[in-house]
C-alpha positions as CSV (number, residue, x, y, z in Angstrom):
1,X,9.0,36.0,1.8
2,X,8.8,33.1,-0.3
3,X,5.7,31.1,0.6
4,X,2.3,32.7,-0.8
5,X,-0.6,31.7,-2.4
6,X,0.5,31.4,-6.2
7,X,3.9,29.2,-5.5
8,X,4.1,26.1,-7.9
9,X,6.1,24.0,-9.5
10,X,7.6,26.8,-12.1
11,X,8.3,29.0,-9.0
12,X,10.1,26.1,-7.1
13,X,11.9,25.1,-10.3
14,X,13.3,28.4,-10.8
15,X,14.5,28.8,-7.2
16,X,17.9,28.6,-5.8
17,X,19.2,25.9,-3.3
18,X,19.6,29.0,-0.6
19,X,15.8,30.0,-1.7
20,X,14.2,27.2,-1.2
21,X,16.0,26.2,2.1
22,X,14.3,29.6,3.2
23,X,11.3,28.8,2.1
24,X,11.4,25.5,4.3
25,X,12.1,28.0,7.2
26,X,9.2,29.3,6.7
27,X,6.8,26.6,6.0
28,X,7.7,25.5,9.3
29,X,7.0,28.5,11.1
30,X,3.9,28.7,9.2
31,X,2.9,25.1,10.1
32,X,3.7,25.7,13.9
33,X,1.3,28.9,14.4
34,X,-1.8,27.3,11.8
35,X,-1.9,23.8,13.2
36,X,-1.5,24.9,17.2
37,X,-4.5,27.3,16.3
38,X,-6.7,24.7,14.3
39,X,-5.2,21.3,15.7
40,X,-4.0,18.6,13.9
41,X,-1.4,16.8,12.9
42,X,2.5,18.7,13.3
43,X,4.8,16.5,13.6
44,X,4.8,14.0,10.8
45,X,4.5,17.6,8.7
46,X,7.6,19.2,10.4
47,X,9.8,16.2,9.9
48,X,8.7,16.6,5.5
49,X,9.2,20.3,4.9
50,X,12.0,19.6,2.6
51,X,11.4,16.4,1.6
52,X,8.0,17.6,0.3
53,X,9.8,21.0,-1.7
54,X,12.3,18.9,-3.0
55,X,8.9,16.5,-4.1
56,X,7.3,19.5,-5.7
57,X,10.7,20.8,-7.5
58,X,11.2,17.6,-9.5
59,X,8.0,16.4,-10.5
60,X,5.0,18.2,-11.9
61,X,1.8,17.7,-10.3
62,X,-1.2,17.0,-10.8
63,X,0.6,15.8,-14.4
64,X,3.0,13.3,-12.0
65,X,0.7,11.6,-9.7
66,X,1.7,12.1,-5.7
67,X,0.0,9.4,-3.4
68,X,0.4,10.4,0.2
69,X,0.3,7.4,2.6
70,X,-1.4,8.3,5.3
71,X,-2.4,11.4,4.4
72,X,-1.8,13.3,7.7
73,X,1.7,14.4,5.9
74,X,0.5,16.2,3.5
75,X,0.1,19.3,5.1
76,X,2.7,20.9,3.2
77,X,1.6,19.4,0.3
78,X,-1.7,21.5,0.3
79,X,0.4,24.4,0.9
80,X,2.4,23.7,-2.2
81,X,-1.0,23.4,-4.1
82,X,-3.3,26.5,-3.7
83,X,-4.6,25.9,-0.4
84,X,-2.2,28.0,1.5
85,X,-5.1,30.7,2.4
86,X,-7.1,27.8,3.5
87,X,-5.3,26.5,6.1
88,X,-7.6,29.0,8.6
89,X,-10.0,25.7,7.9
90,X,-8.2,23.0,8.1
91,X,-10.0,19.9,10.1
92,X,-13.1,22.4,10.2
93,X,-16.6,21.9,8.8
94,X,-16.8,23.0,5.4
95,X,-13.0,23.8,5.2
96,X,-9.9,22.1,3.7
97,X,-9.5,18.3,5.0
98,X,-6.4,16.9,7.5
99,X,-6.1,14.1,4.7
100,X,-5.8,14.3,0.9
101,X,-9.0,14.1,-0.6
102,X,-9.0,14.5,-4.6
103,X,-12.7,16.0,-5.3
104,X,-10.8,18.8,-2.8
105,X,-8.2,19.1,-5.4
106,X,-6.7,17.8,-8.4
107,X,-3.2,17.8,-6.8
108,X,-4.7,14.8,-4.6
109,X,-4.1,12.1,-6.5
110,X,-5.7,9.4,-3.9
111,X,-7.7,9.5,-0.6
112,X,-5.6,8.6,1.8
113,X,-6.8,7.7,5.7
114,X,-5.6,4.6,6.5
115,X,-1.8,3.5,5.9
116,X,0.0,0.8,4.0
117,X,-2.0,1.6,0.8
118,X,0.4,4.0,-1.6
119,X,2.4,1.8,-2.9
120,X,-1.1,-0.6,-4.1
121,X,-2.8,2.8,-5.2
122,X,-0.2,4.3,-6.8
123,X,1.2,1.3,-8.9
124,X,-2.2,1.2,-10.4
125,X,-2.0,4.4,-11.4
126,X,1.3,4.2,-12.7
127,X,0.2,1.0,-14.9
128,X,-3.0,3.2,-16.2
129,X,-0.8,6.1,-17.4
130,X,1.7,3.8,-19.0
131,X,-1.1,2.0,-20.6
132,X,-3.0,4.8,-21.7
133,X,0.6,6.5,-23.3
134,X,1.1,8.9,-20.3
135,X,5.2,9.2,-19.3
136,X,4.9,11.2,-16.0
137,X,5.4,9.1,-12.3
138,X,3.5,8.2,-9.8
139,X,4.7,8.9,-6.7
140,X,3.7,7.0,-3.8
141,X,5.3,8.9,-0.1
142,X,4.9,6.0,2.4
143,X,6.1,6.0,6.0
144,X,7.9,3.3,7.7
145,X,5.6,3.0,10.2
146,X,2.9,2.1,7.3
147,X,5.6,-0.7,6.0
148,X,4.7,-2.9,9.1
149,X,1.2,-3.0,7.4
150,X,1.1,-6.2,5.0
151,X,-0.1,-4.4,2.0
152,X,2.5,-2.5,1.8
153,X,4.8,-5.6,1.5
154,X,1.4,-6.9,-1.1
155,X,2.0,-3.7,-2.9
156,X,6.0,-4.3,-3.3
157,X,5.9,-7.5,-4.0
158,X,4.2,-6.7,-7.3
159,X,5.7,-2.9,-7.8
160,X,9.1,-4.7,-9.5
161,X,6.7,-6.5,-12.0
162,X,4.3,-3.3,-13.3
163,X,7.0,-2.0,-15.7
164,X,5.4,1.7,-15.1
165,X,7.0,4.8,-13.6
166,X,6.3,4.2,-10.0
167,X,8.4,5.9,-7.4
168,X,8.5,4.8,-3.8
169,X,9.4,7.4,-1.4
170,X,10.4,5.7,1.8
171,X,10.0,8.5,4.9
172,X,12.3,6.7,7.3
173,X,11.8,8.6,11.1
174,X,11.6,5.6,12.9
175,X,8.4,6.5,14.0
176,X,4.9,5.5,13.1
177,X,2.7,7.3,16.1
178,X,4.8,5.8,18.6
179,X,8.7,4.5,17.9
180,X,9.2,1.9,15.6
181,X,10.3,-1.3,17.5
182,X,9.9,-4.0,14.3
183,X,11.8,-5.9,12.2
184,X,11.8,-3.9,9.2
185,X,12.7,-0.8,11.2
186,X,15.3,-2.7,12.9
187,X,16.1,-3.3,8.8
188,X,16.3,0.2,8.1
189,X,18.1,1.7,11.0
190,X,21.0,-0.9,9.9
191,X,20.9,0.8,6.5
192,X,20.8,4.0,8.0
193,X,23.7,3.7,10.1
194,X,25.7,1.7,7.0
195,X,27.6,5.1,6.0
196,X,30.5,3.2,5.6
197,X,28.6,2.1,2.1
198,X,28.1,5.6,0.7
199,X,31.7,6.3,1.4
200,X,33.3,3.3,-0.2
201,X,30.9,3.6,-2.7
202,X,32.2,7.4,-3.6
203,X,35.6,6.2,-3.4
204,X,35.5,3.7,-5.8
205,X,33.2,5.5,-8.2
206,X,36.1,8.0,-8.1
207,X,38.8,5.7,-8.7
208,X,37.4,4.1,-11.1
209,X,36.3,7.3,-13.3
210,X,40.5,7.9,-13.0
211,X,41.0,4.7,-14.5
212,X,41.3,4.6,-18.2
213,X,38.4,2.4,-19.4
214,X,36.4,3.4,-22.0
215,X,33.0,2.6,-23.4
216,X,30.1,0.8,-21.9
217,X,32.6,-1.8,-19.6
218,X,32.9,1.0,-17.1
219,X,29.4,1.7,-16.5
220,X,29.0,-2.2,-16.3
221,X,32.2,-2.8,-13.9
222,X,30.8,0.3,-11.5
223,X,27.4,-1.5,-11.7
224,X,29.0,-4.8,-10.5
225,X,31.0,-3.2,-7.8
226,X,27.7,-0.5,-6.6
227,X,26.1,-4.6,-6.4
228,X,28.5,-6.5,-4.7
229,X,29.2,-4.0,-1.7
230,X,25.6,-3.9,-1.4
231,X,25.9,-7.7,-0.6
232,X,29.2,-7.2,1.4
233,X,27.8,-4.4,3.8
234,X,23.7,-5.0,4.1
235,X,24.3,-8.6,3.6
236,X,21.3,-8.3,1.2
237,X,19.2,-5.6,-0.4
238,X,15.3,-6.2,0.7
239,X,14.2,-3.8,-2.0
240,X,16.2,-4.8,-4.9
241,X,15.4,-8.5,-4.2
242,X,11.5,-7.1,-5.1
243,X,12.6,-6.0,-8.7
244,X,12.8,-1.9,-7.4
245,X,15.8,-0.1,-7.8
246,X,17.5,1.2,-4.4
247,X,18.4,4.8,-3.6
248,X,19.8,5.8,-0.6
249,X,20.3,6.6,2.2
250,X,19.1,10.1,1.3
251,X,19.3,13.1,4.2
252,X,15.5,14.1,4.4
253,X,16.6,17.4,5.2
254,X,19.4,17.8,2.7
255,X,17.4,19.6,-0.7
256,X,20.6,18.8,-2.5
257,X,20.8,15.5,-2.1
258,X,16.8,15.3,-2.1
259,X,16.8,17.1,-5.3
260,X,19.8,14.4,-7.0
261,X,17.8,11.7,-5.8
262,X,14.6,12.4,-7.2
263,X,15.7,13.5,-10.2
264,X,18.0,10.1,-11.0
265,X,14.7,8.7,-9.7
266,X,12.4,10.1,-12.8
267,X,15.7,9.2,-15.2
268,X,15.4,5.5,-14.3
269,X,11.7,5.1,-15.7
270,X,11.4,1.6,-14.0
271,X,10.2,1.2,-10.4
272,X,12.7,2.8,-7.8
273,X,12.6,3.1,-4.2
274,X,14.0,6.1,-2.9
275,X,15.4,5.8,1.3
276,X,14.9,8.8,3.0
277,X,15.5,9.3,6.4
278,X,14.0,12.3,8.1
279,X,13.6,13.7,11.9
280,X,10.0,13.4,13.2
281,X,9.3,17.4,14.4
282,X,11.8,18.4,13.0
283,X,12.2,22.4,13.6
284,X,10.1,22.9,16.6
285,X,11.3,21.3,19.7
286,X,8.8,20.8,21.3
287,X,7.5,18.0,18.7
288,X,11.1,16.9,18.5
289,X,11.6,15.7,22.2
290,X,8.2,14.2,22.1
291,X,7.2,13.6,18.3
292,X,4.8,10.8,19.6
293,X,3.0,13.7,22.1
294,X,2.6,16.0,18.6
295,X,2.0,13.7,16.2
296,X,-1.7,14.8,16.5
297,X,-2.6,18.0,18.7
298,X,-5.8,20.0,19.4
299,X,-6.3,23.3,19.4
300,X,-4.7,25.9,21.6
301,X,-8.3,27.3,22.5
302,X,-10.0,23.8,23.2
303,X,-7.2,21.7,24.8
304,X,-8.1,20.1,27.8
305,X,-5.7,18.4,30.3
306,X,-8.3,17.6,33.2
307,X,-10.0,14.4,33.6
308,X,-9.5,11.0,32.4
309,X,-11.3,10.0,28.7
310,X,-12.6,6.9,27.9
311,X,-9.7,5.6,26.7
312,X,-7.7,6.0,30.2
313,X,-10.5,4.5,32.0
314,X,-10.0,1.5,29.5
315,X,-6.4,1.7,30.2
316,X,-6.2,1.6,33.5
317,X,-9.3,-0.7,34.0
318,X,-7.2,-3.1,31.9
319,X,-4.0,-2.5,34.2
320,X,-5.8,-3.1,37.7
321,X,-7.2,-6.4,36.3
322,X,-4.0,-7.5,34.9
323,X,-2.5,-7.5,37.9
324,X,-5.2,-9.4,39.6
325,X,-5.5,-12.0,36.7
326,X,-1.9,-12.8,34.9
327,X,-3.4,-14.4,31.8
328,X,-5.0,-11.0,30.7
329,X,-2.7,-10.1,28.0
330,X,-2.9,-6.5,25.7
331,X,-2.3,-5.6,22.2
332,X,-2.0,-2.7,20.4
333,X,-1.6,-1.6,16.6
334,X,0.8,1.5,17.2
335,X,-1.5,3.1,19.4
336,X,-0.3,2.5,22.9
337,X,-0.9,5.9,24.1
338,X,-3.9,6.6,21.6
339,X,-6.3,3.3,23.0
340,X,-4.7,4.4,27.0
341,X,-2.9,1.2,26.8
342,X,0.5,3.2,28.8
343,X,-1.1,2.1,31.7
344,X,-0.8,-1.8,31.0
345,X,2.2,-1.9,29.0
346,X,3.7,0.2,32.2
347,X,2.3,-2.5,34.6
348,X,2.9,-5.9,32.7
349,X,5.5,-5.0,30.1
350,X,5.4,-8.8,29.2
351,X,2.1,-9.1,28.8
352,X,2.0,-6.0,26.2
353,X,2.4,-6.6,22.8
354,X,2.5,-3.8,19.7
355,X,1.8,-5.5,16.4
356,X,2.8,-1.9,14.5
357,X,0.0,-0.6,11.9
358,X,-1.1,-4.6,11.4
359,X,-4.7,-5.2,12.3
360,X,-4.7,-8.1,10.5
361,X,-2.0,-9.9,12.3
362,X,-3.2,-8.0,16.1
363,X,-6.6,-9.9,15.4
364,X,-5.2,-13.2,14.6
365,X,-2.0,-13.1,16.8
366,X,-4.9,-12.1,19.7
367,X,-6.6,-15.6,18.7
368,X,-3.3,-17.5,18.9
369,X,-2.9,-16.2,22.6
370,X,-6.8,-17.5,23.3
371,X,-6.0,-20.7,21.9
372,X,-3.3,-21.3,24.5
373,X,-5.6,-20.2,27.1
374,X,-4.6,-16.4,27.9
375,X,-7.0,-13.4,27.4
376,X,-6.2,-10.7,25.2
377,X,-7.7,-8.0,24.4
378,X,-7.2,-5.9,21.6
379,X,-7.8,-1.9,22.2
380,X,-8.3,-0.5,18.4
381,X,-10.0,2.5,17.2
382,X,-13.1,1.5,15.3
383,X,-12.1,2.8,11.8
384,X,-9.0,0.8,12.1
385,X,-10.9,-2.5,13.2
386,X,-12.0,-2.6,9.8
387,X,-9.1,-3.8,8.6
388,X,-9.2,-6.8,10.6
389,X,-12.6,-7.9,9.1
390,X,-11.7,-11.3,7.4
391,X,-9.5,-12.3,10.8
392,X,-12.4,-11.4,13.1
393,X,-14.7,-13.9,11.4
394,X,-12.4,-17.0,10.3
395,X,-9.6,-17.0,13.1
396,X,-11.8,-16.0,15.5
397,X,-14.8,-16.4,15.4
398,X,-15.3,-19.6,13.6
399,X,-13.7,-21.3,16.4
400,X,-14.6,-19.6,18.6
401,X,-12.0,-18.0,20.5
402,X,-12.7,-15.9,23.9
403,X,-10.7,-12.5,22.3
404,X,-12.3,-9.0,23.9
405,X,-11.6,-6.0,21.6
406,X,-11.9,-3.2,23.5
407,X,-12.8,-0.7,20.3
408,X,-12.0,2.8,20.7
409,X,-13.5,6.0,19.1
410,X,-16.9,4.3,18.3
411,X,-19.5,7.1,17.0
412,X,-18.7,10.1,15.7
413,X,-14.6,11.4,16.4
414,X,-14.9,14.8,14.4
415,X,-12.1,16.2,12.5
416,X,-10.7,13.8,11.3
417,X,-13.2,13.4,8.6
418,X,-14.8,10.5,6.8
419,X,-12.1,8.1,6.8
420,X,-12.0,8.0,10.8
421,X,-15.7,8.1,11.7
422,X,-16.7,4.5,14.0
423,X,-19.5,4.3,12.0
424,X,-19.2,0.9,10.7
425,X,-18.0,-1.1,13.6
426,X,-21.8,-2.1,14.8
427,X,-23.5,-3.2,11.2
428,X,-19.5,-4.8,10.2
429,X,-19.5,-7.0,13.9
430,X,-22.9,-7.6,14.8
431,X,-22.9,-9.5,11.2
432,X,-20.5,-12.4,12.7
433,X,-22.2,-15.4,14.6
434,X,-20.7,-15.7,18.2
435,X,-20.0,-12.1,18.4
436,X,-21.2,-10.1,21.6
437,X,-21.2,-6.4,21.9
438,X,-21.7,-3.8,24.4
439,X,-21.7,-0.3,24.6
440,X,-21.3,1.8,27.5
441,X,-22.1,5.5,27.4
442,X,-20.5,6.5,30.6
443,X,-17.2,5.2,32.7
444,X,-19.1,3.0,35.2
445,X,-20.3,0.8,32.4
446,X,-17.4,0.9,30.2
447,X,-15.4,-0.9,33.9
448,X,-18.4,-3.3,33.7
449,X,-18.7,-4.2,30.8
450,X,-14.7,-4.5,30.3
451,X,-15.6,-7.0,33.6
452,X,-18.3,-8.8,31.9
453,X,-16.3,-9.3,28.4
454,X,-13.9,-11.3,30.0
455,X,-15.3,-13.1,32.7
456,X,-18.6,-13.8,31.4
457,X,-18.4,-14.3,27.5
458,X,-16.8,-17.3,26.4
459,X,-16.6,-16.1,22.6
460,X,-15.2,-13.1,21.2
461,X,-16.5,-9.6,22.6
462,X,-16.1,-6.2,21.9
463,X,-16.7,-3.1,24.4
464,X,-17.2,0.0,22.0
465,X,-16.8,3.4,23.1
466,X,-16.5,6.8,22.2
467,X,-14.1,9.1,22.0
468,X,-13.7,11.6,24.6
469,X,-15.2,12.1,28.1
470,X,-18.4,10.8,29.4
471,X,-21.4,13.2,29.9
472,X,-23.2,11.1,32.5
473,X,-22.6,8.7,35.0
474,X,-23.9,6.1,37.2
475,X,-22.0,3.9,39.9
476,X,-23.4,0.3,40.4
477,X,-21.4,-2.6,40.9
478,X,-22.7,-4.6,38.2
479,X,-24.1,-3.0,34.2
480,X,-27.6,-4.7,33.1
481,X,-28.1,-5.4,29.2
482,X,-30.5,-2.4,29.1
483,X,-32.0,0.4,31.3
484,X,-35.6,1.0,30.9
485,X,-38.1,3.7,32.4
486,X,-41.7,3.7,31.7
487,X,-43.5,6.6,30.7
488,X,-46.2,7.3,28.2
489,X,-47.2,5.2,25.1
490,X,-44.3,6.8,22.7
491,X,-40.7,4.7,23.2
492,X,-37.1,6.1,22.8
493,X,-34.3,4.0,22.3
494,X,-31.0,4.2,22.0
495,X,-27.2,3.1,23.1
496,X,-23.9,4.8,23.6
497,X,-23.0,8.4,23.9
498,X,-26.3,9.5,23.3
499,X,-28.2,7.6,25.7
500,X,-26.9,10.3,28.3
501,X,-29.7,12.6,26.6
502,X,-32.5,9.9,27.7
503,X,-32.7,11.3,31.2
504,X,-33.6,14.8,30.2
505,X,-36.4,13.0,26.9
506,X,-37.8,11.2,30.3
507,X,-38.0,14.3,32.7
508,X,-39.2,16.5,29.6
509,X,-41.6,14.6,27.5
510,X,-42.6,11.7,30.0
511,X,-42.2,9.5,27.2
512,X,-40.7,5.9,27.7
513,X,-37.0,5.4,27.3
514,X,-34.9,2.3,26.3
515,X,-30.8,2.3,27.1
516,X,-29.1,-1.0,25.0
517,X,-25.8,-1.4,26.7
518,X,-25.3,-5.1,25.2
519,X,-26.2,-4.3,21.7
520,X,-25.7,-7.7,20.2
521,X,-27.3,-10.4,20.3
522,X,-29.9,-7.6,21.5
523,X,-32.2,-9.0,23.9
524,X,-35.2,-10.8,23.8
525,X,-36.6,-8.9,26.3
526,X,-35.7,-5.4,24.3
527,X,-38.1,-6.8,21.4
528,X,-40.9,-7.4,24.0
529,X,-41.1,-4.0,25.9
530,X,-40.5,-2.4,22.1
531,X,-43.6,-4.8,21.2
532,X,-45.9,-3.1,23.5
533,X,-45.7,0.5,21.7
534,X,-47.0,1.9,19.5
535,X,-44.5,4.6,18.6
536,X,-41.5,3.5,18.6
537,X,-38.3,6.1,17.8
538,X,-34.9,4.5,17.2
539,X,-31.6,6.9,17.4
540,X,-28.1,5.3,16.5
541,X,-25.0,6.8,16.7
542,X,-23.9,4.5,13.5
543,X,-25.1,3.3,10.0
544,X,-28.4,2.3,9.3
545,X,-28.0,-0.4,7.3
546,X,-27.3,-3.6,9.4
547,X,-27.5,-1.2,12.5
548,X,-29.1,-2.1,16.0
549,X,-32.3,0.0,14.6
550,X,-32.7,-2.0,11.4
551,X,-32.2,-5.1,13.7
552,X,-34.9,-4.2,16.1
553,X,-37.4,-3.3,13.0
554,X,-36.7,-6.3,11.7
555,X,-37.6,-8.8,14.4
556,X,-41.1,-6.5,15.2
557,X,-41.8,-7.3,11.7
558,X,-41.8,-11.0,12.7
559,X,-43.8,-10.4,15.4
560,X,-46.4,-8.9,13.0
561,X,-45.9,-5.8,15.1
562,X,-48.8,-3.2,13.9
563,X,-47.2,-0.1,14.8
564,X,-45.0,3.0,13.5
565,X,-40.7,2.8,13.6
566,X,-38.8,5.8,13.1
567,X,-35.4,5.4,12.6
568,X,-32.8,8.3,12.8
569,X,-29.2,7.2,11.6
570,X,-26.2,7.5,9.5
571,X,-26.6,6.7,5.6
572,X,-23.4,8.0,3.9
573,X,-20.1,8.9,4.9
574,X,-19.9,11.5,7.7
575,X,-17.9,15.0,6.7
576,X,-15.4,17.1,8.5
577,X,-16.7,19.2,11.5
578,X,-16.5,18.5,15.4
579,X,-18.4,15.8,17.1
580,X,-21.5,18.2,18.8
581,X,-21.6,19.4,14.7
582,X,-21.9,15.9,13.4
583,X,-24.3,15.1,15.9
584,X,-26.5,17.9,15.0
585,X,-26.5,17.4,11.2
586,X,-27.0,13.8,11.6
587,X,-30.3,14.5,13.8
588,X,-28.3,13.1,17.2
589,X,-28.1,15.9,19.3
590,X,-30.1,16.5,22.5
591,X,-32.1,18.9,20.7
592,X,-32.7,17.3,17.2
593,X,-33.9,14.1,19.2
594,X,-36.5,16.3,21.1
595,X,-37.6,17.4,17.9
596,X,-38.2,14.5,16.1
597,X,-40.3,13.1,19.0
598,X,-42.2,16.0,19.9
599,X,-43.2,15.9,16.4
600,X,-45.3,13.5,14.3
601,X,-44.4,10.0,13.5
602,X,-42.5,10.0,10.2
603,X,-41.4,6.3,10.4
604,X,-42.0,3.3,8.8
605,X,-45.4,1.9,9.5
606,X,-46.3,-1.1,10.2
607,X,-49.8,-1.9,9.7
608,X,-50.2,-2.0,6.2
């Protein structure tokens, strides 16, 4: 047996080619029994078991710097590194994260949640070691999925100009959740299926070192040749027009070839790109017949197949008012089955548009459709919106342009960790003039609201939700802006998720209870009934700062409220665990609001 705990870079040096093609064997078998116990994410890992040993053979980390794009690849990266008896944790509270995260380990050279960033990160490393007198790489393994994000085209535009030891490891699957329908992959499949060029380029190398030329002419007049059937076969060479030298097409599950490539790759010292194509799954078929179905999984013990989750009941809300209104129109950014949008894009294939891992451009492409009179609406998770920031406010909202974003996995989403939490998304959006939000905490209101976001706004709106199912429900034809019941002089309030734990604070401690379901611009008349307490507690599902609850203190304090406000929130980045977890730590559960209102007032008061 090959893989164990101590295995490193000497130990994978000193291997044979047969060795280490069995030690891929079992890194996959390892992968398949771990992550179908602890969920996660198996299929972008399968398809880099080599690719990642062939990684760890040639360079020397945490000397060479490897910067995982996306992190959720580099599973067998952590194996590689000392974690291997970990992997019982993975995506758990307390244990070993799904993404790399360097004060976990000093083989992680760069956190790595979102995609498009390696090449960015990792030529700024690259240009701080060569600075500082440091030879070794950095290494940044980027997807092509990630290369439909603009910042990985930001980051390659400069990479040619650093004059550093950066390496670009392209992981070509033609997949990024879903398939890869763009340009670029449309680019790279033609490169992949341009064998033709490796062939004549081995045949000429090997007529040519037959031919009796000597000294540095040959290497020039190969050089020339290598260049001009480039031209002649891929027409042009996207890479090498940046300034970064081009190898490949490399077999992703070849070691030898891996192993050549790299290595020719550290020889160049100047910024190389190196093509890899790879099978997404590969190993297990299962996650090779459906690669997209296994890119993430859940555990074995929790799955769940029954009942629709917020994100269907988006979906095929969307879908039954597409067909009753043709200007409706949906976008997604490579999340089609992720946001529920199947349902649409099933329905009104030419209304359904995947703008690849590109906020940015979904956000301001949505504004070009509103301009022209249709209605899109974007279906994002929240972490991801965040990207689209800068659109949001200047091609959208300046205008202002009627675009609903329907934002998925608002709150708390669990194992992800602290680069995929929906923290942000209130505080971030309810900053932009023009902007209305609601939040539903059950599937009723999310229909509603969905309803009211198009027919009723004429800005832009959002409809934030969580992830998951709902835990309460209503049926009414028509969502208010709030739900109030009177009780004694104490008030609870609160919006999303949570609010489904108002019913049992009412029946329990008879105290007041306040449900925002349009959370921005809140009501007038939430400030009013809020006015008449004089305990007031405030729960949010979200970040203080700039929150609904800082909000609501605020506009008391113009009153000249007299009062007590206690506010219960996020302040920092939320850690790995499950969602009931978060909840509980963060003072959200059911119990911990009971708690804090059956106790004293420990807020902020007023009356001073």
């Amino acid at each position: 047996m090959y893989l164990n705990k101590n295995i490193s870079h000497d130990t994978l040096k000193a291997m044979t080619l047969e060795e280490k093609n069995e030690l891929c064997k079992e890194i996959r078998s390892f992968l398949v029994k771990s992550v179908r116990n602890t969920g996660g994410h198996l299929s972008p890992n399968l398809g880099v078991v080599e690719m990642t040993v062939a990684l760890h053979s040639v360079f020397e980390s945490p000397l060479d710097k490897l910067v995982f794009d996306v992190g959720h690849q580099a599973y067998v990266h952590k194996m590689l590194t000392g974690r291997l008896g970990r992997f019982g944790t993975l995506r758990k509270q307390g244990g070993i994260s799904g993404f790399p995260r360097p004060d976990e380990s000093e083989h992680d050279a760069f956190i790595a949640g979102h995609s498009s960033i390696s090449i960015s990160a990792a030529a700024g490393i690259a240009k701080a070691m060569k600075l500082s007198g440091d030879n070794h790489h950095a290494v940044a393994i980027i997807g092509d999925g990630a290369f439909t994000g603009g910042i990985a085209f930001e980051g390659l535009n400069n990479a040619g100009k650093i004059d550093a030891n950066l390496i670009i490891v392209l992981n070509d699957n033609g997949m990024s959740i879903s398939k890869n329908k763009s340009a670029f992959a449309m680019y790279l499949a033609h490169i992949r299926s341009s064998r033709k060029y490796l062939k004549t380029k081995r045949s000429v190398k090997n007529i040519i070192s037959k031919t009796p030329l000597i000294g540095k002419g040959i290497d020039r007049s190969l050089s020339r040749i290598k260049h001009i059937f480039k031209e002649i076969i891929y027409k042009s060479n996207l890479f090498e027009s940046f300034g970064i030298n081009y190898i490949g097409p490399v077999d992703g599950h070849n070691m030898h070839e891996l192993i050549r490539a790299f290595e020719a790759a550290r020889m160049i010292n100047k910024p190389s790109i190196v093509h890899v194509y790879t099978k997404k799954g590969k190993g297990y078929l299962p996650a090779e017949q459906n690669p997209g179905e296994y890119h993430g999984i859940t555990s074995v013990k929790t799955a769940v197949k029954s009942k629709d989750t917020f994100s269907d009941v988006m979906g095929k809300t969307l879908a039954e008012l597409g067909t009753k209104d043709k200007s409706i129109c949906a976008i997604t950014a490579a999340m089609k089955y992720g946001t529920g949008l199947q349902h649409f894009c099933a329905e009104h294939r030419d209304r359904y548009f995947d703008g690849g891992i590109a906020e940015q451009h979904c956000v301001t492409f949505a504004g070009g459709l509103a301009q022209q009179g249709m209605k899109p609406v974007f279906a994002v998770y929240s972490t991801f919106l965040q990207r689209g920031f800068d659109q949001m406010i200047h091609d959208i909202s300046i205008h202002p342009l009627h675009v609903v974003f329907a934002i998925d996995r608002a709150g708390f989403v669990g194992e992800d960790g602290a680069t995929h939490q929906g923290i942000f998304d209130v505080s971030v959006l309810g900053a932009i003039p023009n902007m209305a939000i609601y939040s539903p905490s059950n599937y009723c209101e999310l229909r509603n609201t969905l309803n009211r976001a198009l027919y009723e706004e004429k800005g832009p709106a959002c409809v934030r939700y969580p992830k998951g199912r709902e835990e309460w429900s209503v049926n009414e034809k028509y969502t208010p802006d709030f739900r109030f019941k009177s009780g004694d002089n104490q008030l609870v309030v609160t919006y999303g998720r949570i609010a489904a734990n108002l019913t049992e604070i009412y029946k329990s401690t008879g105290k007041s209870t306040l449900q925002l379901i349009k959370i921005n611009p809140i009501p007038k008349e939430v400030i009013q009934i809020c006015a008449n307490y004089e305990n007031i507690y405030l729960f949010e599902e979200g970040i203080e700062n700039g929150g609904v609850s800082s909000k609501i203190a605020v506009e008391l304090l113009k009153l000249g409220y007299k009062g007590n406000v206690s506010i219960t929130a996020v302040n920092d980045f939320v850690k790995t665990g499950t969602v009931e977890q978060q909840l509980e730590l963060h003072g959200l559960s059911k119990n911990k609001m009971l708690e804090k209102i059956i106790g004293i007032p420990q807020g902020i008061a007023m009356n001073e």
